[in-house]
N, CA, C and O atoms as a DFTB+ gen file, in Angstrom:
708 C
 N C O
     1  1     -18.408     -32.670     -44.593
     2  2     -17.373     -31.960     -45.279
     3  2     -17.472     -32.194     -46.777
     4  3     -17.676     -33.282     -47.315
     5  1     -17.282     -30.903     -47.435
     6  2     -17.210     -31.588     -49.086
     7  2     -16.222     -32.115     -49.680
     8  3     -15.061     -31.936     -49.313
     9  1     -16.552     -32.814     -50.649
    10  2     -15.167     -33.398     -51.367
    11  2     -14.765     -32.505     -51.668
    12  3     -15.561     -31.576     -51.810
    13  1     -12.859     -32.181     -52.026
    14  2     -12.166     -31.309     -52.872
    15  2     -10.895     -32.158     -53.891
    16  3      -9.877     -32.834     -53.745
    17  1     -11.904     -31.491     -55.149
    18  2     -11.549     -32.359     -56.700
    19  2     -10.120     -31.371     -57.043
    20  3      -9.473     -31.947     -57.918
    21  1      -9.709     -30.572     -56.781
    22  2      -8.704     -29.769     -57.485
    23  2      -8.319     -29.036     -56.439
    24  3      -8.862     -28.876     -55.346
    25  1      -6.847     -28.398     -57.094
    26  2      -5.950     -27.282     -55.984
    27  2      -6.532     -26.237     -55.706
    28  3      -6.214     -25.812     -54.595
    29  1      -7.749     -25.224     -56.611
    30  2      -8.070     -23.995     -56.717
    31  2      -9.381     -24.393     -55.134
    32  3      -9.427     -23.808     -54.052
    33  1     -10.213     -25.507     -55.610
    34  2     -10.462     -25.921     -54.086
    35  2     -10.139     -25.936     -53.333
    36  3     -10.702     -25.093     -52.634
    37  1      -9.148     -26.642     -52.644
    38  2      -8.268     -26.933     -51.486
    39  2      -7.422     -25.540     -50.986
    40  3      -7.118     -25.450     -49.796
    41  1      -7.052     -24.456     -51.943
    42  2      -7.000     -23.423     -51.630
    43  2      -7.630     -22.469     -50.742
    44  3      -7.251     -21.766     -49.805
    45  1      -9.161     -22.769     -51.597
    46  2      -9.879     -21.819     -51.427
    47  2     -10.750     -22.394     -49.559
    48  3     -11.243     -21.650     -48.710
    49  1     -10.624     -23.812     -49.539
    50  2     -10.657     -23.926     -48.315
    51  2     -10.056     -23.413     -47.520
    52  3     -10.713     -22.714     -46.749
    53  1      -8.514     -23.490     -47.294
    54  2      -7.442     -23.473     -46.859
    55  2      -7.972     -21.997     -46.578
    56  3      -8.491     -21.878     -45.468
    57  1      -7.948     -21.079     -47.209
    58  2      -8.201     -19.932     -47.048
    59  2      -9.362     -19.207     -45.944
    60  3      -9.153     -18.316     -45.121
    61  1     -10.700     -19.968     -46.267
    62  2     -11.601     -19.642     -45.578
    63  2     -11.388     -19.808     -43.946
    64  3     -11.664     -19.023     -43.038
    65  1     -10.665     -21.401     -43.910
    66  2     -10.377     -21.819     -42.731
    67  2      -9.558     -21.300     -41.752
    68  3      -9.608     -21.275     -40.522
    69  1      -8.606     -20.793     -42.787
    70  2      -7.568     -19.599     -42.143
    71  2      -8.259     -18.419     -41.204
    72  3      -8.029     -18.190     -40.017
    73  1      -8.937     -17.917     -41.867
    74  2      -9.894     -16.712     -41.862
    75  2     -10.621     -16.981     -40.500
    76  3     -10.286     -16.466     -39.433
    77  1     -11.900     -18.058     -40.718
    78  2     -12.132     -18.648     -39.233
    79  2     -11.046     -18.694     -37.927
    80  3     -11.533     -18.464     -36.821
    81  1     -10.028     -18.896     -37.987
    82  2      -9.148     -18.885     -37.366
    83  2      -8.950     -18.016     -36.568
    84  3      -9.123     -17.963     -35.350
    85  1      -8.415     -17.020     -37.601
    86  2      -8.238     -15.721     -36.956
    87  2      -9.271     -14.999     -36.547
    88  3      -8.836     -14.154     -35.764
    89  1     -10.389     -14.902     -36.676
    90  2     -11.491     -14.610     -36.184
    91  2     -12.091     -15.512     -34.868
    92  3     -13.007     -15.190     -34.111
    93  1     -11.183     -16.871     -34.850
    94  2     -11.244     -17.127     -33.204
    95  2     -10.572     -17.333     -32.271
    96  3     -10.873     -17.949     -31.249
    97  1      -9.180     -16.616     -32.665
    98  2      -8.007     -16.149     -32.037
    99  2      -8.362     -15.026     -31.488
   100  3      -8.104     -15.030     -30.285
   101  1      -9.059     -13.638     -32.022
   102  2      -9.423     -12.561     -31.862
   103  2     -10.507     -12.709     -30.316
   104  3     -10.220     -12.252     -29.209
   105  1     -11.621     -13.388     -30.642
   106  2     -12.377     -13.367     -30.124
   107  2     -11.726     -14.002     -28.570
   108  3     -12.067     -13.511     -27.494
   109  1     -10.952     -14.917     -28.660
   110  2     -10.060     -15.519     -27.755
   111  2      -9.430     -14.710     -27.106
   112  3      -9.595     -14.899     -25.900
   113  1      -8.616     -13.681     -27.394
   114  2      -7.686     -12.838     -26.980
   115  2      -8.254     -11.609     -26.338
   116  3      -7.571     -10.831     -25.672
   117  1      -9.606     -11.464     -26.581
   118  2     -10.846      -9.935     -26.439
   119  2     -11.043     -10.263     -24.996
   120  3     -10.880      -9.498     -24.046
   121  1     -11.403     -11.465     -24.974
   122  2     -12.285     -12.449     -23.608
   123  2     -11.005     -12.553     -22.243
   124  3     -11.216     -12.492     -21.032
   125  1      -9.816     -12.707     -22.891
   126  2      -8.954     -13.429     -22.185
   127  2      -8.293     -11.458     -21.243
   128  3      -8.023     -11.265     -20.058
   129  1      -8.270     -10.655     -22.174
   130  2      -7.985      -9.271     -22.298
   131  2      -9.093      -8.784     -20.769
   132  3      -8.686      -8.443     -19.659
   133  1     -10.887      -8.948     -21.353
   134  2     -11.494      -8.694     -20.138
   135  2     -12.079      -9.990     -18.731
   136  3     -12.860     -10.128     -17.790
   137  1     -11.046     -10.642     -19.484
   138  2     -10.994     -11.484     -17.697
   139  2     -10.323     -10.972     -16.793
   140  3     -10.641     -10.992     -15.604
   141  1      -8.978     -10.281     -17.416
   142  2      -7.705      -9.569     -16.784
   143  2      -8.402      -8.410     -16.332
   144  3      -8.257      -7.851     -15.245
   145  1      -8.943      -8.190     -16.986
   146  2      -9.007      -6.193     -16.700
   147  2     -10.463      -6.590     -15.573
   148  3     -10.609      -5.678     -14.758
   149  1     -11.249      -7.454     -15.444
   150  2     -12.092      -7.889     -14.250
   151  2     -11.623      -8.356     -13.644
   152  3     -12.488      -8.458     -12.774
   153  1     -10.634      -8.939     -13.196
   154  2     -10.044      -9.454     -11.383
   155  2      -9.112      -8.602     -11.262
   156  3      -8.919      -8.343     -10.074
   157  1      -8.243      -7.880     -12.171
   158  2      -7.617      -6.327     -11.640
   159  2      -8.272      -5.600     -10.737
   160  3      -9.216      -4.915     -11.131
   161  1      -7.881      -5.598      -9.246
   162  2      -8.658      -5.089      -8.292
   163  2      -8.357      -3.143      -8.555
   164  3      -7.272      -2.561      -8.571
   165  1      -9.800      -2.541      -8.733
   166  2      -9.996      -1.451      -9.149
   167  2      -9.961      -0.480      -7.467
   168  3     -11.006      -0.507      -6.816
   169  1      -9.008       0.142      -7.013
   170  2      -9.098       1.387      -6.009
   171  2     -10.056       2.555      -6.532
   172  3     -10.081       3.175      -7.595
   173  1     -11.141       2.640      -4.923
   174  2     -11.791       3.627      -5.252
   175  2     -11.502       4.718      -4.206
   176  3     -11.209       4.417      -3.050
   177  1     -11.590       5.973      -4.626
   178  2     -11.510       6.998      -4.008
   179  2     -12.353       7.042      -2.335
   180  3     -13.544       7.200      -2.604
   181  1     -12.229       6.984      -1.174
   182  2     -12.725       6.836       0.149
   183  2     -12.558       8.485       0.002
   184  3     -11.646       8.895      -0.716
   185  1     -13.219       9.207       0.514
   186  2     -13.370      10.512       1.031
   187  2     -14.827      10.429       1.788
   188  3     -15.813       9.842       1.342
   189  1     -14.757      11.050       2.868
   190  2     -15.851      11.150       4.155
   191  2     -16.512      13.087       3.729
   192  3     -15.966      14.026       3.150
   193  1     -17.565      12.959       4.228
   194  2     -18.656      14.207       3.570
   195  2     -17.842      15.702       3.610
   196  3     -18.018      16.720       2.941
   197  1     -16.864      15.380       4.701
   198  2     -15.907      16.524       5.263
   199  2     -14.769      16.660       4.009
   200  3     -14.475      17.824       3.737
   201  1     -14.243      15.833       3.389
   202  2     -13.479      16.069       2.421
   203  2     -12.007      15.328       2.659
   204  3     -11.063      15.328       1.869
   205  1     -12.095      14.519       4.332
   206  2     -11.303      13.616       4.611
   207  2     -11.097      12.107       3.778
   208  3     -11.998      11.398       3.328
   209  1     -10.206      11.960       3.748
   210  2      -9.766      10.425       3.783
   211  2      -9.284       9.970       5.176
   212  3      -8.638      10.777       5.844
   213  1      -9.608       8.446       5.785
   214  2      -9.232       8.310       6.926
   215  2      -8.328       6.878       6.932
   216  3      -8.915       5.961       6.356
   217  1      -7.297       6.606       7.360
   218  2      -6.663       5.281       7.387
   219  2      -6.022       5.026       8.587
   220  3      -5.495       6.042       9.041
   221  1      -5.860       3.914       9.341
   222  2      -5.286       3.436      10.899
   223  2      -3.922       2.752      10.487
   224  3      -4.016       1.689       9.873
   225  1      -2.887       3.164      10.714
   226  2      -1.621       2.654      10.623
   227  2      -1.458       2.149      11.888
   228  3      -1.960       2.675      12.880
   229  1      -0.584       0.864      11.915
   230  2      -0.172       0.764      13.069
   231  2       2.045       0.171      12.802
   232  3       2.732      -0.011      11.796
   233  1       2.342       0.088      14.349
   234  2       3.911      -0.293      13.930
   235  2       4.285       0.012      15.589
   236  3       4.292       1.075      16.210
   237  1       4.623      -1.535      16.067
   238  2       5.090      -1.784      16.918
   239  2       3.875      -2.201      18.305
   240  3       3.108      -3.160      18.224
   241  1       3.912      -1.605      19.063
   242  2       2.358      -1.604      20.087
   243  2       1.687      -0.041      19.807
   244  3       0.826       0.413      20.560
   245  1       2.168       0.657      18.700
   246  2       1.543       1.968      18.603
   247  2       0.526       2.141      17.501
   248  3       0.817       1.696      16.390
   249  1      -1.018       2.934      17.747
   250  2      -2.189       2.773      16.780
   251  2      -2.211       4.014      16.645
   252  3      -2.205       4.734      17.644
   253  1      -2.248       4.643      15.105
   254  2      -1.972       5.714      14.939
   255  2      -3.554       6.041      13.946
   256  3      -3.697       5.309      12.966
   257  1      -4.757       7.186      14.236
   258  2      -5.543       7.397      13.805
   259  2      -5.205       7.947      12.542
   260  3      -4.008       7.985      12.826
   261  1      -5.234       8.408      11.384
   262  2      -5.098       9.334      10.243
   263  2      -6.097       9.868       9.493
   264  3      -6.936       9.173       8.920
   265  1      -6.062      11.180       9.453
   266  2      -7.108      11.546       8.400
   267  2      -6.587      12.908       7.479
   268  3      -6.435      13.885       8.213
   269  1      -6.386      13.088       6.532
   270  2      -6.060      14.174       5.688
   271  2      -6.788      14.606       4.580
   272  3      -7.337      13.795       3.834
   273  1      -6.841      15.813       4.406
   274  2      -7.849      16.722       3.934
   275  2      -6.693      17.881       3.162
   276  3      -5.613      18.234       3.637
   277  1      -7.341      18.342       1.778
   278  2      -6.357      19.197       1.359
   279  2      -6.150      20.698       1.797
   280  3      -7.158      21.377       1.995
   281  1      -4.982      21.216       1.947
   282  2      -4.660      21.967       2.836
   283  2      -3.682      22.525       2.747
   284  3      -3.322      22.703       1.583
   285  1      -2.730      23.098       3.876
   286  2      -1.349      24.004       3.685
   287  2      -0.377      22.764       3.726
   288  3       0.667      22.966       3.106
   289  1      -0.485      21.557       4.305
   290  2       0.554      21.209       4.831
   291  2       1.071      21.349       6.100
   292  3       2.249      21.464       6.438
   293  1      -0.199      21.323       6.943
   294  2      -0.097      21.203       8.493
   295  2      -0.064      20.127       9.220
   296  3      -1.163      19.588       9.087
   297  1       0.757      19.372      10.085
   298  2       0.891      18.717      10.783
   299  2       0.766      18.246      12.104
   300  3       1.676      18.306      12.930
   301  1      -0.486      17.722      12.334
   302  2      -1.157      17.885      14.148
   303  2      -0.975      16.476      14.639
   304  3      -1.769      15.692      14.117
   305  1      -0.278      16.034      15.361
   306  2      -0.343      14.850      16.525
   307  2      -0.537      14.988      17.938
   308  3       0.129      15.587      18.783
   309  1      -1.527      14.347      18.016
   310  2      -2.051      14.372      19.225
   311  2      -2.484      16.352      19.586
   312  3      -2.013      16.801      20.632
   313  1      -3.012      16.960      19.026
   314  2      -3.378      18.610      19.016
   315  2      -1.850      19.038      19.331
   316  3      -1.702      20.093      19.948
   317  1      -0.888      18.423      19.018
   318  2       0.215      19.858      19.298
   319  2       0.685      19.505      17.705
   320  3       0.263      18.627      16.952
   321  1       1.644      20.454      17.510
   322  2       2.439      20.493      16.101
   323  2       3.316      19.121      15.843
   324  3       3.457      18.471      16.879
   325  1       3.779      18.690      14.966
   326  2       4.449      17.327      15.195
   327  2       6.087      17.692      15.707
   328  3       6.908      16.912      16.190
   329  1       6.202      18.864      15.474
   330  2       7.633      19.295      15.428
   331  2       7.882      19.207      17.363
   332  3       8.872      18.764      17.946
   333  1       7.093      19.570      17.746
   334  2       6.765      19.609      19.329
   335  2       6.949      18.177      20.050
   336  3       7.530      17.836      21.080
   337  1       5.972      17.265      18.763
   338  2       5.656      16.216      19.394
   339  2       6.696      15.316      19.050
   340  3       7.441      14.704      19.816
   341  1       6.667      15.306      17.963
   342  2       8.438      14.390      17.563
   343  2       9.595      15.179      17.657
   344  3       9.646      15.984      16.727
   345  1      10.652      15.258      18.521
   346  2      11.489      16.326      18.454
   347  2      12.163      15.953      18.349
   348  3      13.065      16.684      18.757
   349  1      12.755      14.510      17.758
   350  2      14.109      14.596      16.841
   351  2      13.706      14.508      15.477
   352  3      12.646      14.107      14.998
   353  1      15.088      15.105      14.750
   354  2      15.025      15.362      13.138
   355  2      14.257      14.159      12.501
   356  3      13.196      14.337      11.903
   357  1      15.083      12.381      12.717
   358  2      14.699      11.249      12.273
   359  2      13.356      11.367      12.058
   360  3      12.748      11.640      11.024
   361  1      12.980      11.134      13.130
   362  2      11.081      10.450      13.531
   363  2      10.741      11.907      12.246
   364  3      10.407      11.627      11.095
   365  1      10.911      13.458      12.737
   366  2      10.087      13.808      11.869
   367  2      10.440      13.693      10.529
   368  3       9.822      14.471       9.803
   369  1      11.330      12.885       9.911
   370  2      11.904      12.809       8.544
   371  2      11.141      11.691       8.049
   372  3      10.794      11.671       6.868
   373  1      10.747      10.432       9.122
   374  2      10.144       9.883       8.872
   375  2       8.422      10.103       8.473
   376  3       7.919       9.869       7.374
   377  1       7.897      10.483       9.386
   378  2       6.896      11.112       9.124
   379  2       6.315      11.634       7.837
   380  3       5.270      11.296       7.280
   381  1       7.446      12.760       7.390
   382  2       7.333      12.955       6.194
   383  2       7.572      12.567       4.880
   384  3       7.234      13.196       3.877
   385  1       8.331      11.215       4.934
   386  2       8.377      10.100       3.725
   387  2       7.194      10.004       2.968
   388  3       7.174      10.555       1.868
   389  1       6.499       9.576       3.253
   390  2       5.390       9.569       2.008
   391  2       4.847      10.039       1.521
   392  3       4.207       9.716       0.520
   393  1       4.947      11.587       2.410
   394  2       4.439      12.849       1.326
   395  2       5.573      13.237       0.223
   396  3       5.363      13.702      -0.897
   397  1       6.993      12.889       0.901
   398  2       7.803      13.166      -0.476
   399  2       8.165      12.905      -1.133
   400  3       8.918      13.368      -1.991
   401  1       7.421      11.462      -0.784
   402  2       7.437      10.114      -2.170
   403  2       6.334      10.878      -3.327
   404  3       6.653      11.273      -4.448
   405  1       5.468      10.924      -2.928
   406  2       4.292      10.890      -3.321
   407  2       4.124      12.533      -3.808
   408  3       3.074      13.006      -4.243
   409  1       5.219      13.173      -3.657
   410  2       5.310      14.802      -4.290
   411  2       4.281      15.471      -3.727
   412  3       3.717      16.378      -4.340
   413  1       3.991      15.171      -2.732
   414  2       2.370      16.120      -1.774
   415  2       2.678      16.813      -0.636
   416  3       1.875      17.200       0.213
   417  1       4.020      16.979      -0.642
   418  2       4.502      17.856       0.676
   419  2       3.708      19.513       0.493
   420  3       3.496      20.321      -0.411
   421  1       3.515      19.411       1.632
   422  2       2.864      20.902       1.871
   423  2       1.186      21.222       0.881
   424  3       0.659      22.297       0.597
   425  1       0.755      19.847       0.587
   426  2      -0.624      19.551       0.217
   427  2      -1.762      19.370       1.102
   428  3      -2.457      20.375       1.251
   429  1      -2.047      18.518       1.606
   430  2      -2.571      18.013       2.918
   431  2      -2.644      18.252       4.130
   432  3      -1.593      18.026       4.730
   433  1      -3.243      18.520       4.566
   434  2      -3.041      18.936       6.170
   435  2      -3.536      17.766       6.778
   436  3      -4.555      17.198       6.386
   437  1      -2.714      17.318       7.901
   438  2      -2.708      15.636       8.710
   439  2      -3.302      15.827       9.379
   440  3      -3.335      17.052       9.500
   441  1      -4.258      15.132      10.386
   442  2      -4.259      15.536      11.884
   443  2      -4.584      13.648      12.330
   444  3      -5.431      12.856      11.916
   445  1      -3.624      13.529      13.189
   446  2      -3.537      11.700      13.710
   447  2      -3.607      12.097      15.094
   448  3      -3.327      13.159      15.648
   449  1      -4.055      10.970      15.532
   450  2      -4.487      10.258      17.368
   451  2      -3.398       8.923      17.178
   452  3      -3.409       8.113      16.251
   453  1      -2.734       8.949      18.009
   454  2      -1.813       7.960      18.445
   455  2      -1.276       7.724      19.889
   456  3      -0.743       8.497      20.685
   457  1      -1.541       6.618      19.952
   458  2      -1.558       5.823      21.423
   459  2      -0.829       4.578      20.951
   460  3      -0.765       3.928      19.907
   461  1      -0.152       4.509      22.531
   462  2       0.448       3.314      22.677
   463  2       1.929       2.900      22.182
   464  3       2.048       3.189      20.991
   465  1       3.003       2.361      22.680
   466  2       3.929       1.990      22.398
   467  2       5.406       3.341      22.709
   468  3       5.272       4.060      23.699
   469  1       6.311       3.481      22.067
   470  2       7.427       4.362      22.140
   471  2       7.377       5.438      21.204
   472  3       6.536       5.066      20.385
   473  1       7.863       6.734      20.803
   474  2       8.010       7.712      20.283
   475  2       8.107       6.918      18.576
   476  3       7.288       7.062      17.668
   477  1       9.376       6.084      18.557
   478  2       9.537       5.500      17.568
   479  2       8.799       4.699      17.032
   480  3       9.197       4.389      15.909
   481  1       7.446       3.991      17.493
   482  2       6.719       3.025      17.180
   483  2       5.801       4.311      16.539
   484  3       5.509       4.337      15.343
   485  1       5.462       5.177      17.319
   486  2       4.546       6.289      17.296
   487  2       4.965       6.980      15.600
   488  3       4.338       7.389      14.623
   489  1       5.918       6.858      15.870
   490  2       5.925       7.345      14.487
   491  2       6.128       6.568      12.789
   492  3       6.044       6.947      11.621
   493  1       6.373       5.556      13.375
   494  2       5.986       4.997      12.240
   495  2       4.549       4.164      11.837
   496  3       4.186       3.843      10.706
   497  1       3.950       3.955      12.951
   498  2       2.240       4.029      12.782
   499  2       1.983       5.231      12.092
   500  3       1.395       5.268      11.011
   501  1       2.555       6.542      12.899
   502  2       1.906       7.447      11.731
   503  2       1.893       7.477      10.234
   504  3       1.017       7.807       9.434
   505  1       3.209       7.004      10.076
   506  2       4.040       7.318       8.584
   507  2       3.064       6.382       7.548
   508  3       2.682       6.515       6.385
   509  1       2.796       4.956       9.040
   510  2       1.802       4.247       7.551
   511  2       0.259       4.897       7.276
   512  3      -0.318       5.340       6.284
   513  1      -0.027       4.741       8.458
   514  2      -1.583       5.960       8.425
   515  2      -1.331       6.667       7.484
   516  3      -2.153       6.579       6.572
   517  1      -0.227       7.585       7.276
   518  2      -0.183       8.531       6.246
   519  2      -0.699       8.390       5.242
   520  3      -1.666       9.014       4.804
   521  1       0.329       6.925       4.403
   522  2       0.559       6.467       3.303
   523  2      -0.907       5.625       2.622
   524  3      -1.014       5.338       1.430
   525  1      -1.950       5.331       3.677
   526  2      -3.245       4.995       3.772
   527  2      -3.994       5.510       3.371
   528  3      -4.790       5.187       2.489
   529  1      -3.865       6.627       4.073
   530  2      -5.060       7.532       3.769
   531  2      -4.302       8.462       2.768
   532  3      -4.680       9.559       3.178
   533  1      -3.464       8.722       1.704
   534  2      -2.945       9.221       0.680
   535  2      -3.583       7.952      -0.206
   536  3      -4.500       8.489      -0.827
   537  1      -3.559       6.705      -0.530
   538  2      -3.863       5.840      -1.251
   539  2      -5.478       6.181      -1.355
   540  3      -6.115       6.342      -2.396
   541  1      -5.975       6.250       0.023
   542  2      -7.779       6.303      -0.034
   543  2      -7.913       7.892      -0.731
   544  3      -8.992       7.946      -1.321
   545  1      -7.067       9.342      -0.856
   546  2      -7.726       9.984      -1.306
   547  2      -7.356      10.277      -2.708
   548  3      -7.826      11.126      -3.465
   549  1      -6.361       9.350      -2.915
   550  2      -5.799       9.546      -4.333
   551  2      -4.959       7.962      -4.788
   552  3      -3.772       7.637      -4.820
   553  1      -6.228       7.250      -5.094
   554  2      -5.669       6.052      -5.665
   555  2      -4.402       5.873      -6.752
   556  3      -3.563       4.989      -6.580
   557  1      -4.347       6.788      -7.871
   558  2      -2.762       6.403      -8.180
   559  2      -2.146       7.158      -7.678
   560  3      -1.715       7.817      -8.624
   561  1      -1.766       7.566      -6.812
   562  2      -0.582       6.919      -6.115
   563  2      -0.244       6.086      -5.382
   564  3       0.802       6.244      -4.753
   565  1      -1.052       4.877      -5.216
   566  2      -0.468       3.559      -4.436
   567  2       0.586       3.069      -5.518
   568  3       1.486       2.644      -4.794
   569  1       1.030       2.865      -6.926
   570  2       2.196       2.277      -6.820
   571  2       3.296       2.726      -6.370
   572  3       4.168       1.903      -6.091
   573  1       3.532       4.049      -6.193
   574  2       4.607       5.071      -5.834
   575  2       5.143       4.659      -3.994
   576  3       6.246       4.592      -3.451
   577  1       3.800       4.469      -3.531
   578  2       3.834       4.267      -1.981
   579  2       4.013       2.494      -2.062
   580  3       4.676       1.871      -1.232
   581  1       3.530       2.064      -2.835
   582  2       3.731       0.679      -2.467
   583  2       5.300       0.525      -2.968
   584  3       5.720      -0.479      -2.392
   585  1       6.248       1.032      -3.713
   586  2       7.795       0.657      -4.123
   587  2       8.343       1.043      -3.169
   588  3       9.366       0.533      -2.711
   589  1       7.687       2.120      -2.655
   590  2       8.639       2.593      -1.408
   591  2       8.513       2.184      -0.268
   592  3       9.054       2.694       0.713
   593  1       7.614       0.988      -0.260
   594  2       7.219      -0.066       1.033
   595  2       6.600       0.518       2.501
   596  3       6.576       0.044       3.638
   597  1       5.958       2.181       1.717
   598  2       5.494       2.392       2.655
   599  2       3.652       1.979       3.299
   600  3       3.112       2.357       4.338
   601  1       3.025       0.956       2.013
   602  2       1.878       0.643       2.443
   603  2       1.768      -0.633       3.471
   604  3       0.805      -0.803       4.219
   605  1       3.007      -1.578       3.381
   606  2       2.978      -2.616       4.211
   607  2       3.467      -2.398       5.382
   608  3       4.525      -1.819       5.630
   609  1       2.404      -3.043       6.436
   610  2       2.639      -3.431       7.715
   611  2       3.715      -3.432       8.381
   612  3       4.386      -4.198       7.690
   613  1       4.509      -3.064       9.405
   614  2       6.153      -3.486       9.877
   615  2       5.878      -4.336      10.719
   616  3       5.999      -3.797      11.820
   617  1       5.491      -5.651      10.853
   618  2       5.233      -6.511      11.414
   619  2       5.969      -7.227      12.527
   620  3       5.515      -8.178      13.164
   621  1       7.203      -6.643      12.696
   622  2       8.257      -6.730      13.906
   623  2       7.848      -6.159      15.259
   624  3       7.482      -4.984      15.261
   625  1       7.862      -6.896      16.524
   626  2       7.495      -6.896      17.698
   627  2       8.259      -7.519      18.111
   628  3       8.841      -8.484      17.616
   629  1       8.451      -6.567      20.049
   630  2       9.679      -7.120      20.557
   631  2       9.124      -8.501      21.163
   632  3       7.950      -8.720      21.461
   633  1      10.198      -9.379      21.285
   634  2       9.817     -10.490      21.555
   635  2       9.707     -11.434      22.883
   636  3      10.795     -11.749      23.363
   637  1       8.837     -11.801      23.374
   638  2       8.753     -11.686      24.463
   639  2       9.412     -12.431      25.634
   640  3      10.020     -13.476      25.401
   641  1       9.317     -11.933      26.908
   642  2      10.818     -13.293      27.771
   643  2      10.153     -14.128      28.326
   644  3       9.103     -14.037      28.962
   645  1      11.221     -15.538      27.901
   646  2      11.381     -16.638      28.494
   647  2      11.466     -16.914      29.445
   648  3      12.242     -16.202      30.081
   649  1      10.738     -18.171      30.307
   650  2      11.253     -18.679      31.605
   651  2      12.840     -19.132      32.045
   652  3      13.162     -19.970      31.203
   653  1      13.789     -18.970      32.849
   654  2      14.742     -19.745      32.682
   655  2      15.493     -18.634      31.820
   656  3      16.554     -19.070      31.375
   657  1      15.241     -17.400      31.490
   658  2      15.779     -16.400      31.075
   659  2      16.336     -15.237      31.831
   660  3      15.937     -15.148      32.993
   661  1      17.240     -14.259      31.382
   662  2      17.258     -13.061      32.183
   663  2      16.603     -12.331      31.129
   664  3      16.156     -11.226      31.435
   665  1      16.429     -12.820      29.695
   666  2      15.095     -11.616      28.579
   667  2      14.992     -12.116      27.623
   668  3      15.931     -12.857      27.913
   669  1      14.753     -12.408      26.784
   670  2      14.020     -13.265      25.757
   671  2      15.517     -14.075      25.355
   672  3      15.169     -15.220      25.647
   673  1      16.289     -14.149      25.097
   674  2      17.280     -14.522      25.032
   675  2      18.645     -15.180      25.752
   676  3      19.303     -16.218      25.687
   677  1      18.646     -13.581      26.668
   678  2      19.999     -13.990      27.711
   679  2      19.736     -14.679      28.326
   680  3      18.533     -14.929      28.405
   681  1      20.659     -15.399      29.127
   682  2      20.766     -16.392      29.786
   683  2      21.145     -15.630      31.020
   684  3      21.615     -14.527      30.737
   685  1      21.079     -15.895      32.353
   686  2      21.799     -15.419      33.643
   687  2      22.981     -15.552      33.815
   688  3      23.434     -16.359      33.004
   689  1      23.533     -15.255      34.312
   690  2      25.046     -15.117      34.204
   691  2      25.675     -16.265      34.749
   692  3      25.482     -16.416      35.955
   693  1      26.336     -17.065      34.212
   694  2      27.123     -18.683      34.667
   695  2      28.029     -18.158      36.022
   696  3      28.583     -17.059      36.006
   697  1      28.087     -18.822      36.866
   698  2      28.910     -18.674      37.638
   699  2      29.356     -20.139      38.422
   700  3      28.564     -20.901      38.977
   701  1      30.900     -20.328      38.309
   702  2      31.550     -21.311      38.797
   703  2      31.173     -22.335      40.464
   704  3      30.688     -23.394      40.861
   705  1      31.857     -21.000      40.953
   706  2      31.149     -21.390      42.192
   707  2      30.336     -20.438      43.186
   708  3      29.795     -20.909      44.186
């Protein structure tokens, strides 16, 4: 280090050193900027040669196939219409949640395979399938579908019965004598 004989010195250090500084604050902040923007997990567009996106929802004991392709806004479960196949209002209101999250009603045309479980399980496997394969063919919109909690799992299953039970819970009925 050099000696410093006077103030106009010690200034003029002061100054340079400053300077260094900020020039490795910068460089600090550039690095720290693309560490972030590299473990930010990047969504890529999934589309199959056909022009599908495909995603497997499931919810409850029901596995719901999905694949959507752009279209009128047709709705096929299991080859009949969904209106056929879900015939109360709910289920098909459900169904259609994430297209009207996601402002794509009457965009897409659906067509899902679903097996297994109750009408109601059935349809909300679909609803996530939906919301799946909307994310795989159009990556932003997963935050829209993810606030509206339609990308996560419903991880609730009925629970199963106990020995020494009349069903997972009840007990048999006490009786005196």
């Amino acid at each position: 280090m050099a000696e410093i004989n006077s103030l106009e010195e010690l200034g003029a250090a002061v100054k340079s050193a400053g300077a260094e500084a900020v020039v490795a604050e910068n460089t600090a902040a550039e690095t720290v900027e693309t560490a972030i923007e590299s473990t930010a997990p990047v969504y890529e567009r999934k589309v199959d040669e056909l022009g599908r996106s495909y995603a497997t929802g499931k919810r409850k004991d029901a596995v719901a196939r999905v694949w959507i392709k752009p279209g009128t806004g047709k709705i096929t479960i299991n080859k009949r219409e969904f209106e056929s196949y879900f015939a109360r209002p709910v289920l098909q209101m459900v169904l259609k949640q994430p297209l009207v999250a996601a402002d794509r009603m009457g965009q897409f045309d659906v067509i899902a395979t679903v097996a297994g479980g109750g009408l109601s399980g059935q349809a909300g496997a679909v609803r996530h399938g939906i919301s799946k394969a909307l994310t795989h063919y159009e990556p932003e919109l997963r935050p829209v579908l993810k606030k509206g909690g339609f990308l996560t799992r419903d991880s609730r299953v009925v629970e199963r019965k106990k020995y020494g039970r009349a069903k997972a819970r009840r007990s048999f009925q006490f009786s005196k004598r």
